[in-house]
C-alpha positions in Angstrom: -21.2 1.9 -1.6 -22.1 -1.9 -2.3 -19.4 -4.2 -1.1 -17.6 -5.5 -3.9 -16.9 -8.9 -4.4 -14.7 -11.5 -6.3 -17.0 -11.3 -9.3 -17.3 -7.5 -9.7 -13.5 -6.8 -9.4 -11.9 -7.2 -13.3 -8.4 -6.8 -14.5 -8.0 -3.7 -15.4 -10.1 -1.7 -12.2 -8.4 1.3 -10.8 -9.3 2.6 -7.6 -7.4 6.1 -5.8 -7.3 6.8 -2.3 -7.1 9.5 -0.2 -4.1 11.1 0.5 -2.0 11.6 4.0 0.5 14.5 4.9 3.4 13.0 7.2 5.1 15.0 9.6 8.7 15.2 10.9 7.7 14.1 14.2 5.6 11.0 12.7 8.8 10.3 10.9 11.0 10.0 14.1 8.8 8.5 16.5 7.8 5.7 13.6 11.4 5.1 12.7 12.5 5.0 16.7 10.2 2.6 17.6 10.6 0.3 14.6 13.8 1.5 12.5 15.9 3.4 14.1 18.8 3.9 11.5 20.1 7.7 11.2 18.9 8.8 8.4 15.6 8.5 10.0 15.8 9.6 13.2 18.8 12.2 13.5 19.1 15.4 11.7 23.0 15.8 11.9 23.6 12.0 10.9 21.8 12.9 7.9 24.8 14.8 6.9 26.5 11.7 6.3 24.0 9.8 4.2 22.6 9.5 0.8 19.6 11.8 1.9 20.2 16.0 2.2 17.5 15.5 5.2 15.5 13.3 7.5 13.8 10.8 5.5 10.7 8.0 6.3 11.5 4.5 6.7 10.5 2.1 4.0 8.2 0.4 6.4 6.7 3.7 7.5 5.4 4.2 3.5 4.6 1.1 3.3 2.0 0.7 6.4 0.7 4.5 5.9 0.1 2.8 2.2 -1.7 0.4 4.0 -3.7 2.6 5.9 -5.1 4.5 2.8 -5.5 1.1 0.8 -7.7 -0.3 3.5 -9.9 2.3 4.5 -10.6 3.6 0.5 -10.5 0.2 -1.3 -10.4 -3.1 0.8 -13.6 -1.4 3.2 -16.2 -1.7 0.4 -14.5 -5.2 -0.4 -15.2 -8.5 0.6 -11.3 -8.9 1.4 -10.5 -12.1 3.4 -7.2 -11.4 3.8 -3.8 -11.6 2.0 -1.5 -14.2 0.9 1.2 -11.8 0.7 3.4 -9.0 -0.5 4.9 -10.3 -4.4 7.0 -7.6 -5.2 8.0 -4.1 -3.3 9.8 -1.3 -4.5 10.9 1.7 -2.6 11.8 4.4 -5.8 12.2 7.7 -4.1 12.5 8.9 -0.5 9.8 10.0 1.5 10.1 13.3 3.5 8.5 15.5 5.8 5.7 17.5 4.2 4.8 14.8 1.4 0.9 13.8 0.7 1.1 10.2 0.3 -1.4 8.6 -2.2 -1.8 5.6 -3.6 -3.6 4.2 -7.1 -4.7 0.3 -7.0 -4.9 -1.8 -10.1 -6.6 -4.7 -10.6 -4.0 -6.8 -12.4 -5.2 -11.0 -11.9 -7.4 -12.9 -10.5 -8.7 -16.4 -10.6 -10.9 -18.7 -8.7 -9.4 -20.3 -5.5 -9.1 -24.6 -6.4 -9.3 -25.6 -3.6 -12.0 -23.5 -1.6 -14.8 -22.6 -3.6 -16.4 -19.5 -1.7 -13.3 -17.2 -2.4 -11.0 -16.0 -5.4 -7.8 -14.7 -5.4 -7.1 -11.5 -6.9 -3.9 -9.3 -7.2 -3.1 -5.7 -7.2 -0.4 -3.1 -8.1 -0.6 -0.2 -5.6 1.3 2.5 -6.9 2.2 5.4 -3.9 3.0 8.8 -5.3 3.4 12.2 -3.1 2.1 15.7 -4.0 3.7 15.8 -6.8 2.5 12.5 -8.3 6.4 11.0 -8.0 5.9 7.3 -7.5 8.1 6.6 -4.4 6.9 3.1 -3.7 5.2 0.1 -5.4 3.7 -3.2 -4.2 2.0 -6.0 -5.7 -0.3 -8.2 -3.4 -2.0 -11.0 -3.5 -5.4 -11.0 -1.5 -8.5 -13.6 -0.8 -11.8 -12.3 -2.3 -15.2 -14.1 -1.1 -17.3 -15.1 -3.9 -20.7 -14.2 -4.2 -21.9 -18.0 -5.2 -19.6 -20.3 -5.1 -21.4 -21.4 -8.4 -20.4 -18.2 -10.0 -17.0 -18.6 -12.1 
């Protein structure tokens, strides 16, 4: 696949990754080491939550969402990097079992004014499980490099 650039990327462009299964065990170990509150790491304190079982943390959907996003999409970019995370939106819980997937939109972009060899351009990723239930949204903003800085 040709690498695509600032120029070939329009408003509008959809791209869908790859999915990923998690596992309870991924769930645990994930939330132990990084966020480590009950209802993500102990089955009985479940009981006492919102959740009827052990669910992933937030951060866990987001970075597996990151995962697929930059090894279907941003690999056969000429990302530079990001300038950050606009908006994110955590709709449904995640659980053991679920195939996480996530759709990309192309929804701006514009020249960079100060650094002609690079655009800006945002997207809307939209995670869904199995059953295409959104359970997360994020919209980021990311450095493209330009082709010719000439180009508009």
């Amino acid at each position: 696949m040709e690498t695509l650039h600032f120029e070939e990327l329009a408003v509008g462009d959809r791209f869908e990754t790859g999915g990923r299964t998690l596992t309870r065990a991924e769930i645990i170990a994930f939330a132990d080491r990084y966020d480590p509150q009950p209802f993500h790491v102990d089955v009985e304190a479940v009981e006492d939550s919102v959740f009827d079982e052990l669910v992933a943390s937030g951060l866990h959907t987001m970075a597996i969402a990151n995962r697929l996003v930059t090894d279907d999409f941003y690999a056969h970019t000429s990302v530079m990097g990001g300038t950050g995370i606009e908006d994110a939106n955590f709709l449904a819980p995640v659980r053991a079992g679920d195939t996480l997937s996530v759709r990309v939109e192309v929804v701006e972009k514009r020249p960079s004014a100060s650094k002609p060899d690079r655009g800006l351009v945002t997207v809307e990723q939209t995670v869904t499980n199995q059953e295409e239930t959104p359970v997360m949204t994020l919209r980021i903003t990311s450095f493209f490099r330009r082709r010719s800085a000439s180009d508009s």
